[in-house]
LUMLUMDREN-2810 file (N, C-alpha, C; in Angstrom, 1 decimal):
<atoms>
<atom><aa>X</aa><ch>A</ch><at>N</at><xx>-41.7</xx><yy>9.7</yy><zz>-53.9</zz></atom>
<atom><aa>X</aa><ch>A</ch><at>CA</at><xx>-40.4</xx><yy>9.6</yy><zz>-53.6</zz></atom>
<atom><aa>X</aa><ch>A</ch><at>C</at><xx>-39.6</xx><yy>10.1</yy><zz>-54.8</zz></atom>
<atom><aa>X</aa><ch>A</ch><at>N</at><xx>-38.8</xx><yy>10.8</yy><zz>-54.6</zz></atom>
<atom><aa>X</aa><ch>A</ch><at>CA</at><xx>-37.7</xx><yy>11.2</yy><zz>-55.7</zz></atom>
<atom><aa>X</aa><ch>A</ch><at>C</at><xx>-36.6</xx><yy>10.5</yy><zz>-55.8</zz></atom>
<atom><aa>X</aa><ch>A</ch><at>N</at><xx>-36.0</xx><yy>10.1</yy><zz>-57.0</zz></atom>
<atom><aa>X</aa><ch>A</ch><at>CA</at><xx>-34.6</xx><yy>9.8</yy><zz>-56.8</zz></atom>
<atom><aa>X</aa><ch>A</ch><at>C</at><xx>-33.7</xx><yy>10.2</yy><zz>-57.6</zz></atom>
<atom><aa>X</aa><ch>A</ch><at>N</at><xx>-33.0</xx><yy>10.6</yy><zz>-56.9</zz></atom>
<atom><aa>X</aa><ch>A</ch><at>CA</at><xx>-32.0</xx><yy>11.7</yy><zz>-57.0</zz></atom>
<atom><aa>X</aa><ch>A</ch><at>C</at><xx>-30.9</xx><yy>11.2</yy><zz>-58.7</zz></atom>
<atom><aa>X</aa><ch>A</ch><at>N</at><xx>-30.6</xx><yy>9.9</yy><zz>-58.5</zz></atom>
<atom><aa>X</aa><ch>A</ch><at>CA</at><xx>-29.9</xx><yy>9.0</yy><zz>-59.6</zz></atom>
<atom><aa>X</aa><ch>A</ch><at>C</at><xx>-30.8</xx><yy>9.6</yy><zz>-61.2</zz></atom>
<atom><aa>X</aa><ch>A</ch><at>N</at><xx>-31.7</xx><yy>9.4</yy><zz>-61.0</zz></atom>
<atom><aa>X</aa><ch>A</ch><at>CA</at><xx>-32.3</xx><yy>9.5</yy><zz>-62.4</zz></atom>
<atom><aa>X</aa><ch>A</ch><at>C</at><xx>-33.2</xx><yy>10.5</yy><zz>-62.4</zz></atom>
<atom><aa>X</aa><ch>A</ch><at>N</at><xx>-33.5</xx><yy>11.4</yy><zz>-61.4</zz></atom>
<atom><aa>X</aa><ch>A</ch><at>CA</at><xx>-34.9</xx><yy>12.4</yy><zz>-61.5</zz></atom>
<atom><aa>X</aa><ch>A</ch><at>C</at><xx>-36.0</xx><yy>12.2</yy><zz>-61.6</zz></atom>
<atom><aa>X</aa><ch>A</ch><at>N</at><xx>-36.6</xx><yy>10.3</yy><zz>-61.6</zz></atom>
<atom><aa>X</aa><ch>A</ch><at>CA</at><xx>-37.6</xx><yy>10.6</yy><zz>-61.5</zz></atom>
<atom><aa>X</aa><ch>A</ch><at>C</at><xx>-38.5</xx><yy>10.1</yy><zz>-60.1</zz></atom>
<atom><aa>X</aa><ch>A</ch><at>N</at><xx>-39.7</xx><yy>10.5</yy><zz>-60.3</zz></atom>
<atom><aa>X</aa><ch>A</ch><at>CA</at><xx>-40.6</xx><yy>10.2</yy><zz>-59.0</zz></atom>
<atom><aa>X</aa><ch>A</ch><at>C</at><xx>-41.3</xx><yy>8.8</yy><zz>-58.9</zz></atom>
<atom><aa>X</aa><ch>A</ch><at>N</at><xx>-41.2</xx><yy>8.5</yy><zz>-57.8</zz></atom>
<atom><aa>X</aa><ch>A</ch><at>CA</at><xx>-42.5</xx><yy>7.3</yy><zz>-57.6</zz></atom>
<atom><aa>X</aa><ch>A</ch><at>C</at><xx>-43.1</xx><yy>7.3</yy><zz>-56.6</zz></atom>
<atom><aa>X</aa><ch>A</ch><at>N</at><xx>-44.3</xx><yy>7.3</yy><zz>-56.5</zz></atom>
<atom><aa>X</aa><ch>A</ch><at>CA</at><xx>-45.6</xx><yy>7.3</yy><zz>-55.4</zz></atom>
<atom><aa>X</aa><ch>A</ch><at>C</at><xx>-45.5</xx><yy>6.0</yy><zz>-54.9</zz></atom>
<atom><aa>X</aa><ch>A</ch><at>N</at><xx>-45.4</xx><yy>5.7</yy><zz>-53.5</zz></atom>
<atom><aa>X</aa><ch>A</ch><at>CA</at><xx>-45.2</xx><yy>4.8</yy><zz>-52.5</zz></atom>
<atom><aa>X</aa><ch>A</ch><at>C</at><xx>-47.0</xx><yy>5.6</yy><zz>-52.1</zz></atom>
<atom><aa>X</aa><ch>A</ch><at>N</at><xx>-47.1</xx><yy>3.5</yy><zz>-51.8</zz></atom>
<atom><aa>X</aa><ch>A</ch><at>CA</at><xx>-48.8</xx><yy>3.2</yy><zz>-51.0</zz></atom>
<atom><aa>X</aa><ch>A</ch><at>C</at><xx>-47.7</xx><yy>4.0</yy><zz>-49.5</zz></atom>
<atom><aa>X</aa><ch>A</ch><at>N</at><xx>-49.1</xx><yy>3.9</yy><zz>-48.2</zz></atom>
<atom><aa>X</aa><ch>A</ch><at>CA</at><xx>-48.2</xx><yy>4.0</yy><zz>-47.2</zz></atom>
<atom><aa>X</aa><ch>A</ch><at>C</at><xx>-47.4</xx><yy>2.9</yy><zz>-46.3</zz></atom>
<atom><aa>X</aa><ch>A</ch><at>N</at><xx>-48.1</xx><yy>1.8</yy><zz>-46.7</zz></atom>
<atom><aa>X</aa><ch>A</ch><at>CA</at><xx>-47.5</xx><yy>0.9</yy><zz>-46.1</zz></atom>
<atom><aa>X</aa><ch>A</ch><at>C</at><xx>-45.9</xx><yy>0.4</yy><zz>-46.5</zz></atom>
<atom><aa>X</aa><ch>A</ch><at>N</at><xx>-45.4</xx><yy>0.5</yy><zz>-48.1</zz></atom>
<atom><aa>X</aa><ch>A</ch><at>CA</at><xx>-44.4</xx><yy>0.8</yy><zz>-48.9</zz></atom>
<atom><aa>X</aa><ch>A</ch><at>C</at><xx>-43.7</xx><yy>2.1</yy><zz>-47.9</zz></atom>
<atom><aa>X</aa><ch>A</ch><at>N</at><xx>-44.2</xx><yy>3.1</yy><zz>-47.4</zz></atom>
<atom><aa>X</aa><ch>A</ch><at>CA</at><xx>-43.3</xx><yy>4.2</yy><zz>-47.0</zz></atom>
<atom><aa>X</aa><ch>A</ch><at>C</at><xx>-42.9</xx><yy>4.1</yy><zz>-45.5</zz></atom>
<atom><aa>X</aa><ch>A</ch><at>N</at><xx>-43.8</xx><yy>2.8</yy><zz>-45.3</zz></atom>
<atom><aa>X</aa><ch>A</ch><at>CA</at><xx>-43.7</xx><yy>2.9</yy><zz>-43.6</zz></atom>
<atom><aa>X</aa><ch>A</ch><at>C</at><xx>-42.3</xx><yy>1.9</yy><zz>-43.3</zz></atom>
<atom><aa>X</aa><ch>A</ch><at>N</at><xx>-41.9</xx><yy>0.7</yy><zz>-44.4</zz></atom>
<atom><aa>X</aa><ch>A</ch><at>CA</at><xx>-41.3</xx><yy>-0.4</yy><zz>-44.8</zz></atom>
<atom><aa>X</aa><ch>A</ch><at>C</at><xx>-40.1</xx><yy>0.2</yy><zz>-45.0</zz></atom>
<atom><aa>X</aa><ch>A</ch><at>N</at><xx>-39.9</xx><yy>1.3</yy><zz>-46.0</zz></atom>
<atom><aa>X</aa><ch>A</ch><at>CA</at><xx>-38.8</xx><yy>1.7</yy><zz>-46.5</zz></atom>
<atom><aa>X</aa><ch>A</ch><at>C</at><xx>-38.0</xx><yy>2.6</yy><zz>-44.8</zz></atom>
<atom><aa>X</aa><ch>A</ch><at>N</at><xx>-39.2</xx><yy>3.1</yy><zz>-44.5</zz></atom>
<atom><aa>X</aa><ch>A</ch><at>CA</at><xx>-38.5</xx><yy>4.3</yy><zz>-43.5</zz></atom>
<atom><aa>X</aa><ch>A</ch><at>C</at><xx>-38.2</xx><yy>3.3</yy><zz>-42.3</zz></atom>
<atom><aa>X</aa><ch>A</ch><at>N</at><xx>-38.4</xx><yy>2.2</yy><zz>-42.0</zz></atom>
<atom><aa>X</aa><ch>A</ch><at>CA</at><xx>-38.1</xx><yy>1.2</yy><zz>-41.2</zz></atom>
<atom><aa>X</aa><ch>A</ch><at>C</at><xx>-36.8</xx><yy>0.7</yy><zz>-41.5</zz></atom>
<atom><aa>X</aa><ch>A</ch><at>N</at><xx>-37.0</xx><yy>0.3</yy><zz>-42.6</zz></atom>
<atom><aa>X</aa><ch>A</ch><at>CA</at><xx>-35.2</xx><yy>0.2</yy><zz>-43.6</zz></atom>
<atom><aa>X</aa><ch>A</ch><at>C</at><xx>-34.4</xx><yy>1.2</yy><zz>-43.4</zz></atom>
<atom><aa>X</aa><ch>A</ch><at>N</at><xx>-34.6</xx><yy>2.8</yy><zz>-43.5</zz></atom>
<atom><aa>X</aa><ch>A</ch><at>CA</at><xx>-33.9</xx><yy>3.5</yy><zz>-43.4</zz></atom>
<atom><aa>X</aa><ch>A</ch><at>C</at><xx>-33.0</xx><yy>4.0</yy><zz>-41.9</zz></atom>
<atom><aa>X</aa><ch>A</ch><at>N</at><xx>-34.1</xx><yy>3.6</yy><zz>-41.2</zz></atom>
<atom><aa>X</aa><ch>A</ch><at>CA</at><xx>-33.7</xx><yy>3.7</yy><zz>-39.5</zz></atom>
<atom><aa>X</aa><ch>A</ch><at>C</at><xx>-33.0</xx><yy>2.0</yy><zz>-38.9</zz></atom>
<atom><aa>X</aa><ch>A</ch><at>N</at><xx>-33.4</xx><yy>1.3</yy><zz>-39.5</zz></atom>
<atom><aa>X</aa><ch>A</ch><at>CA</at><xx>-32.0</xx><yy>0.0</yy><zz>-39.3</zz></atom>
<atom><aa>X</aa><ch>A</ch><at>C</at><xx>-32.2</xx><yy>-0.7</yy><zz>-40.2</zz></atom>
<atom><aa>X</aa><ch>A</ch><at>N</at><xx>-30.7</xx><yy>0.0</yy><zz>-40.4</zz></atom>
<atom><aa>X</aa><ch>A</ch><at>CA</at><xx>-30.4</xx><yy>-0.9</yy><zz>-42.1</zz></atom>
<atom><aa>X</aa><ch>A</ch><at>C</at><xx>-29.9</xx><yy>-2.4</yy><zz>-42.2</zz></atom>
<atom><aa>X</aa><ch>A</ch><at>N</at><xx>-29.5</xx><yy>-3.6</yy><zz>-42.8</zz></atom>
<atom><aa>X</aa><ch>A</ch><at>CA</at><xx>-29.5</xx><yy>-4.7</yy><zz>-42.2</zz></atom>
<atom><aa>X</aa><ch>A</ch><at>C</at><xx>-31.0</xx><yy>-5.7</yy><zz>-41.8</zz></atom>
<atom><aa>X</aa><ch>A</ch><at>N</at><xx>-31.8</xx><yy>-5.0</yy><zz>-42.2</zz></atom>
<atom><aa>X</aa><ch>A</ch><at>CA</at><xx>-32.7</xx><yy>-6.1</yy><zz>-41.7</zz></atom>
<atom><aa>X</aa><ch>A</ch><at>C</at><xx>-33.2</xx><yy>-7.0</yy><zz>-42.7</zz></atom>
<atom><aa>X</aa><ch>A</ch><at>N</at><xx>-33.8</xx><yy>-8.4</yy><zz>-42.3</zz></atom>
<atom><aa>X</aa><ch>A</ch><at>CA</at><xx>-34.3</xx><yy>-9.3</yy><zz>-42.7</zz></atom>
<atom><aa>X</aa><ch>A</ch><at>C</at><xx>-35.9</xx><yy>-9.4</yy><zz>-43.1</zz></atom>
<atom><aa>X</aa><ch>A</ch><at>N</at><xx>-36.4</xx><yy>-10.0</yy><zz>-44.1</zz></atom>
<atom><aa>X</aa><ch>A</ch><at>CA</at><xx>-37.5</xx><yy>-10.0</yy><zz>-43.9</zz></atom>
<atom><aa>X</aa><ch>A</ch><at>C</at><xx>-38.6</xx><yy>-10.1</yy><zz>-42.9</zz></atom>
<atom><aa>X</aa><ch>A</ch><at>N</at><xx>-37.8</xx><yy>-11.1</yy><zz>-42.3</zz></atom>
<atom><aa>X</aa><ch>A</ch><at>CA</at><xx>-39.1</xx><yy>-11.6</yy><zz>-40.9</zz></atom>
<atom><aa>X</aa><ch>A</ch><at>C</at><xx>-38.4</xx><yy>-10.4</yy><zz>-40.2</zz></atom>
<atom><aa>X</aa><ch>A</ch><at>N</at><xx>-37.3</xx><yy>-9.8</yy><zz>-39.6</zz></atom>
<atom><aa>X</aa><ch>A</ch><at>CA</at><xx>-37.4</xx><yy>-8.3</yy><zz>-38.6</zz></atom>
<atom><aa>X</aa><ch>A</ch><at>C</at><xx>-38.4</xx><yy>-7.6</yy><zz>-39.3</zz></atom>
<atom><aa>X</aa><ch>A</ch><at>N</at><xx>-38.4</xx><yy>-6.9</yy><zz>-40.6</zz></atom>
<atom><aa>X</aa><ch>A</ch><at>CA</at><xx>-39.2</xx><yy>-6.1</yy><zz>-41.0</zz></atom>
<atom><aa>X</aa><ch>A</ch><at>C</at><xx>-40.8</xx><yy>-6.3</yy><zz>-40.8</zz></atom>
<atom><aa>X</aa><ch>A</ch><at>N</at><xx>-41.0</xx><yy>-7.5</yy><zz>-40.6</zz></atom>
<atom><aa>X</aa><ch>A</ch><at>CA</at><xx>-42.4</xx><yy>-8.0</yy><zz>-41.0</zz></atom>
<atom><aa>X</aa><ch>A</ch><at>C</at><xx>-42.9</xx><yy>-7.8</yy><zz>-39.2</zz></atom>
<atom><aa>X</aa><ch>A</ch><at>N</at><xx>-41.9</xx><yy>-8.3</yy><zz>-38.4</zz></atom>
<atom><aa>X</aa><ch>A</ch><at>CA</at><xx>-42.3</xx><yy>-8.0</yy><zz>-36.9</zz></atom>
<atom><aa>X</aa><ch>A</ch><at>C</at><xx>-42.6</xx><yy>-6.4</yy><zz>-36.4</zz></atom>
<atom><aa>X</aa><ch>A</ch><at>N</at><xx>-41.3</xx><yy>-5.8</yy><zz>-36.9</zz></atom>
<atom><aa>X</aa><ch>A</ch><at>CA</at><xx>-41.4</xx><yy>-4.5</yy><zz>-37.0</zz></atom>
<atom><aa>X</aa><ch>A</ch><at>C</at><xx>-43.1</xx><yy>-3.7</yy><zz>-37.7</zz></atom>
<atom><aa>X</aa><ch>A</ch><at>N</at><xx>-43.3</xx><yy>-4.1</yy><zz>-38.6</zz></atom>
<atom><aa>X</aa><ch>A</ch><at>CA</at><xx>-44.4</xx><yy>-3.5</yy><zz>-39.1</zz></atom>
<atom><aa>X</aa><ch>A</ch><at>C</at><xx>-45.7</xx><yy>-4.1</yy><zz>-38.6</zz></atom>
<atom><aa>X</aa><ch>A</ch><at>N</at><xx>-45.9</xx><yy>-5.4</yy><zz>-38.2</zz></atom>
<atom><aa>X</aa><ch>A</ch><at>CA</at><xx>-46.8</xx><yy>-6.0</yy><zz>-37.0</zz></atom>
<atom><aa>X</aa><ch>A</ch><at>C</at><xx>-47.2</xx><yy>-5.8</yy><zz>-36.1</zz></atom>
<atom><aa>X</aa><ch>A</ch><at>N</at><xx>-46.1</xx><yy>-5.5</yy><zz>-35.9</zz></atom>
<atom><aa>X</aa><ch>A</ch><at>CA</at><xx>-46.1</xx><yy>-5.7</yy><zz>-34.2</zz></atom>
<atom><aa>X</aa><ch>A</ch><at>C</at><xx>-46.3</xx><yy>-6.8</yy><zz>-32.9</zz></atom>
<atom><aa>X</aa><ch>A</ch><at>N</at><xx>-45.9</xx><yy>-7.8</yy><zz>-34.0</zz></atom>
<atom><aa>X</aa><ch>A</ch><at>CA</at><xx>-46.4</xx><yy>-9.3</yy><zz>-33.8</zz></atom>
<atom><aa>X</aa><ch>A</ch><at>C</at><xx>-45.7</xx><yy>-10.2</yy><zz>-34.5</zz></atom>
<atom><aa>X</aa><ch>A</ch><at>N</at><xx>-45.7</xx><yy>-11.6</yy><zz>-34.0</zz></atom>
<atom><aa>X</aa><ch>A</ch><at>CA</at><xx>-44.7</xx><yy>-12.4</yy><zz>-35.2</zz></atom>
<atom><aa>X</aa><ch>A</ch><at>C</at><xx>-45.9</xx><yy>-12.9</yy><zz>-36.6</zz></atom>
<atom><aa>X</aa><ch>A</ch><at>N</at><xx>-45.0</xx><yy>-12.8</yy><zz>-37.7</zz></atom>
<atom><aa>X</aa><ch>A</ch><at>CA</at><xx>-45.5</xx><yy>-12.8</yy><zz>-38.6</zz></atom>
<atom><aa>X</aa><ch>A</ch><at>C</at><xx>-45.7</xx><yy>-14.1</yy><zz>-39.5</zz></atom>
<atom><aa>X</aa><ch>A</ch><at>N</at><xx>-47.2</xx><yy>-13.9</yy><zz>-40.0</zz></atom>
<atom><aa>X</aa><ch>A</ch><at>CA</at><xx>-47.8</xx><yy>-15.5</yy><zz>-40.5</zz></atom>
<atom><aa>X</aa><ch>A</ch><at>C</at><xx>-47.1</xx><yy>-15.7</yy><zz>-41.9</zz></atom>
<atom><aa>X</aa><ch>A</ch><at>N</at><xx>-47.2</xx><yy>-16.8</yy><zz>-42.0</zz></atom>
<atom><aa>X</aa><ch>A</ch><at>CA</at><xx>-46.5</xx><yy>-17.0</yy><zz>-43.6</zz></atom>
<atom><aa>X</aa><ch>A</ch><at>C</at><xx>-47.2</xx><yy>-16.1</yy><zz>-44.7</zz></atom>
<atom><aa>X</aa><ch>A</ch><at>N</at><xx>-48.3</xx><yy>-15.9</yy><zz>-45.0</zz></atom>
<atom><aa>X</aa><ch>A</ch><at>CA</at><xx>-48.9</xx><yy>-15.1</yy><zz>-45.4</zz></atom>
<atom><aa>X</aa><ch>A</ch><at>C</at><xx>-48.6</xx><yy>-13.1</yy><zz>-45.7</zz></atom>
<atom><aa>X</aa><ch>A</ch><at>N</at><xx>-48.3</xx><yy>-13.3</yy><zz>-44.5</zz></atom>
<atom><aa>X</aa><ch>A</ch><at>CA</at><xx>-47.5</xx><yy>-11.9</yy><zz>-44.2</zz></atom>
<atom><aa>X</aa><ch>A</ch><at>C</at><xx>-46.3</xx><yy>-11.8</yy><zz>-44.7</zz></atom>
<atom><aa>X</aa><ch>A</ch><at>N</at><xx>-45.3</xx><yy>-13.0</yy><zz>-44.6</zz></atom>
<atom><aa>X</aa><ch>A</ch><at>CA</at><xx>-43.9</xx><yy>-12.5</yy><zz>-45.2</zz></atom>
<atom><aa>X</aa><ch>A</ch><at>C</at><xx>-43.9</xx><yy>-12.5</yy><zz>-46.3</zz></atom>
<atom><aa>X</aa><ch>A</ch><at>N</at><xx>-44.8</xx><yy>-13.4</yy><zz>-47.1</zz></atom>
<atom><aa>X</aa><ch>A</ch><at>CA</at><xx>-44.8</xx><yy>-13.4</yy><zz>-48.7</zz></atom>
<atom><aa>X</aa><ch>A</ch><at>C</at><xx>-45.5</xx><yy>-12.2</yy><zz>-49.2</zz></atom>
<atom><aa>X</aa><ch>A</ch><at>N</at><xx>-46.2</xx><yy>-11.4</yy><zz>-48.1</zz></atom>
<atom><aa>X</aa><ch>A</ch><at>CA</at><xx>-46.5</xx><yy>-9.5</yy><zz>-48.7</zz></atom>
<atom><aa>X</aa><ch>A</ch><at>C</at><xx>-45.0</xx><yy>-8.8</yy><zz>-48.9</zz></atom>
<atom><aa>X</aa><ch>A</ch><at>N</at><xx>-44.4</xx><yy>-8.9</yy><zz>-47.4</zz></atom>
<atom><aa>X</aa><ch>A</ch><at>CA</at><xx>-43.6</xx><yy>-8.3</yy><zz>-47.2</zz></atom>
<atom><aa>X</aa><ch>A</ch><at>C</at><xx>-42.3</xx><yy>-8.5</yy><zz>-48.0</zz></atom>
<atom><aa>X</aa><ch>A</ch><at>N</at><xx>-42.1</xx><yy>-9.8</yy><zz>-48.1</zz></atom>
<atom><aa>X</aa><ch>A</ch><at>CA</at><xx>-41.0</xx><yy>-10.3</yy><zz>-49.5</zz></atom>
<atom><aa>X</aa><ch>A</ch><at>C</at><xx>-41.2</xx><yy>-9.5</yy><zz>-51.2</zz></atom>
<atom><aa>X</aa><ch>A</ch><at>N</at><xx>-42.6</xx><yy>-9.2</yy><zz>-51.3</zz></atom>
<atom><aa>X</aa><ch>A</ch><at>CA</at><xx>-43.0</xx><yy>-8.6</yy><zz>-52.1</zz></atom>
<atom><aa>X</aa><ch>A</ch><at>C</at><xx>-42.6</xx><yy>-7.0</yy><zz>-52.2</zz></atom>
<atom><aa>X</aa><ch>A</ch><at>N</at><xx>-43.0</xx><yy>-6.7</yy><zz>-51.3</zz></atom>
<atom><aa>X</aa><ch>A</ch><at>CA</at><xx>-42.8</xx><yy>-5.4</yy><zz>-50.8</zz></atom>
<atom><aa>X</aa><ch>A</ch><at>C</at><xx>-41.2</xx><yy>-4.9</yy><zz>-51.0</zz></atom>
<atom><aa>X</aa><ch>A</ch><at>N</at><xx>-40.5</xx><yy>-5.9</yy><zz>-50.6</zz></atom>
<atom><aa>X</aa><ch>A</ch><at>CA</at><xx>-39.2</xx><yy>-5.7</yy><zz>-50.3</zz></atom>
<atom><aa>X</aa><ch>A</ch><at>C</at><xx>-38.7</xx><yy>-5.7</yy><zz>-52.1</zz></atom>
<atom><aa>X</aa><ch>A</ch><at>N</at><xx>-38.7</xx><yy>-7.0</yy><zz>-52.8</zz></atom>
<atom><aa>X</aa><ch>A</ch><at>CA</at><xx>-38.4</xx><yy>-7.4</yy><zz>-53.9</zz></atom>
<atom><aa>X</aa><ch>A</ch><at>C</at><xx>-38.8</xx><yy>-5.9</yy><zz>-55.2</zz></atom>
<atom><aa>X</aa><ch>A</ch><at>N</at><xx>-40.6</xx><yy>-5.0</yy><zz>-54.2</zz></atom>
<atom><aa>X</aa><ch>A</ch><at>CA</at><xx>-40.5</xx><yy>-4.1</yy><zz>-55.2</zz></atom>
<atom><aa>X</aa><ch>A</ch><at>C</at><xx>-39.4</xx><yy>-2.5</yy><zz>-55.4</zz></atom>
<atom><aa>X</aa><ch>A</ch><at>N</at><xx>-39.0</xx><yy>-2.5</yy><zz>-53.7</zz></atom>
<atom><aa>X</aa><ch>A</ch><at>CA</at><xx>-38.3</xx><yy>-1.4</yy><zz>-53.7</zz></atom>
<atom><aa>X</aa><ch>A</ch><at>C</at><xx>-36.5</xx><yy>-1.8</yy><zz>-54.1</zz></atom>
<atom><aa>X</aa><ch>A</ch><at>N</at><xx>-36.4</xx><yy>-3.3</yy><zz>-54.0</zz></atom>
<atom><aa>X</aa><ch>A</ch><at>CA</at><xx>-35.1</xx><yy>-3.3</yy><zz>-54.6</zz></atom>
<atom><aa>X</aa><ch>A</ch><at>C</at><xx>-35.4</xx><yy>-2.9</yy><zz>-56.1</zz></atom>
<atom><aa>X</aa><ch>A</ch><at>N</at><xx>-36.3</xx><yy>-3.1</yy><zz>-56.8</zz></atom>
<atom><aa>X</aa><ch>A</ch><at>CA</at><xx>-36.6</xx><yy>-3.4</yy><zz>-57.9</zz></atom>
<atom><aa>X</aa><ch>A</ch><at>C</at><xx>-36.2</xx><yy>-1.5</yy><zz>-58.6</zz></atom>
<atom><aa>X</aa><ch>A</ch><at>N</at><xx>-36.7</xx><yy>-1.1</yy><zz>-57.6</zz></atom>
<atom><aa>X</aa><ch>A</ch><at>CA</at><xx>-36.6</xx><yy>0.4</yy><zz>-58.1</zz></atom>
<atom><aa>X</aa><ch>A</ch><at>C</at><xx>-35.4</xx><yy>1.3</yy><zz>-57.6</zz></atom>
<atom><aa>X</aa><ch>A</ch><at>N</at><xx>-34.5</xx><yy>0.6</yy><zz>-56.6</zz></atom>
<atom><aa>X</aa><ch>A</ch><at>CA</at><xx>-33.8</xx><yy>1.3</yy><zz>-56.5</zz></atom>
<atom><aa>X</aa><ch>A</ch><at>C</at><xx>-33.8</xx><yy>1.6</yy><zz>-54.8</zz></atom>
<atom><aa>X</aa><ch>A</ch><at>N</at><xx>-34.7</xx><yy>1.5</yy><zz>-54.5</zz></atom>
<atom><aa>X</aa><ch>A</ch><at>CA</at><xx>-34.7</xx><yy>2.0</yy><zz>-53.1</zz></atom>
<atom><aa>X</aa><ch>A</ch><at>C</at><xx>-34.1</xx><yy>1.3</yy><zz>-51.9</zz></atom>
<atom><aa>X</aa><ch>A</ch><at>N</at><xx>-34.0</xx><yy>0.0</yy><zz>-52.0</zz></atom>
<atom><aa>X</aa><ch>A</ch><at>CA</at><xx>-33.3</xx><yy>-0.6</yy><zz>-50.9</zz></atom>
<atom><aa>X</aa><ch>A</ch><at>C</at><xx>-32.3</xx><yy>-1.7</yy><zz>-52.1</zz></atom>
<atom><aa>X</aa><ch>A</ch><at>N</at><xx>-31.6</xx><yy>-2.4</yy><zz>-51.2</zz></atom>
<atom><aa>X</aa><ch>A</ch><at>CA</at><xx>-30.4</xx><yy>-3.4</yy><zz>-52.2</zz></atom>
<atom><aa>X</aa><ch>A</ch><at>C</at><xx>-30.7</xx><yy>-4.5</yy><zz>-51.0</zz></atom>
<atom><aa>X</aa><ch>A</ch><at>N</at><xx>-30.8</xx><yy>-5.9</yy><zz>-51.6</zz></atom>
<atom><aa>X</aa><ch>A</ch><at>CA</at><xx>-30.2</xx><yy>-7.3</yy><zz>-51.3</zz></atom>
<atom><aa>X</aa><ch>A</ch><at>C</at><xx>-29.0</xx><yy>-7.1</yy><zz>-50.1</zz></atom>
<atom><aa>X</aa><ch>A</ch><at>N</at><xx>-28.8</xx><yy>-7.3</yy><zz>-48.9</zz></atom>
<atom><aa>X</aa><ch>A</ch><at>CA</at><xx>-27.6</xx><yy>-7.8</yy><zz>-48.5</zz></atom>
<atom><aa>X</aa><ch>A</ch><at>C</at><xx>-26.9</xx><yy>-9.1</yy><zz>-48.7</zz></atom>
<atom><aa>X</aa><ch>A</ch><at>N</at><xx>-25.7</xx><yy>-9.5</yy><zz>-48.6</zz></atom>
<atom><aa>X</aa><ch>A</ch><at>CA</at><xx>-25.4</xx><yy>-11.1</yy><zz>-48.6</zz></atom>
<atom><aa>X</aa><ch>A</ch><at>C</at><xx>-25.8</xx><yy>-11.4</yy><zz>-47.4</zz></atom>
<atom><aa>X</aa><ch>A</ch><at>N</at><xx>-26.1</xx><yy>-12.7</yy><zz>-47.2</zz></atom>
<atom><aa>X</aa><ch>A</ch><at>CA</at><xx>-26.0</xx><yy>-13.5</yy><zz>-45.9</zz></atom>
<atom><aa>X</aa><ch>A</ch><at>C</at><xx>-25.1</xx><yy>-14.4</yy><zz>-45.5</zz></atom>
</atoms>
């Protein structure tokens, strides 16, 4: 992934690329949407605390932002 802000690169696993491009196609979502969306199923507690992860690392870099609730 490039970013455009700073020029530099970062390599997304694919499951990171599948998450973000999920984010990018409806923006607004919550963890548990994201987590059904990438399941395809409702999701075990276990799973949201990947996916909170997941989330917390792309805010972390820039790639997605916190909404308020």
């Amino acid at each position: 992934m490039y970013d455009e802000a700073d020029g530099s690169l970062h390599a997304l696993n694919p499951v990171a690329g599948e998450a973000l491009g999920h984010l990018i196609r409806h923006t607004g979502l919550c963890d548990v949407d994201l987590a059904r969306l990438m399941l395809q199923e409702e999701p075990e507690s276990s799973d949201l605390e990947q996916v909170r992860g997941l989330l917390n690392g792309l805010v972390t870099l820039g790639f997605a932002e916190c909404a308020p609730t």
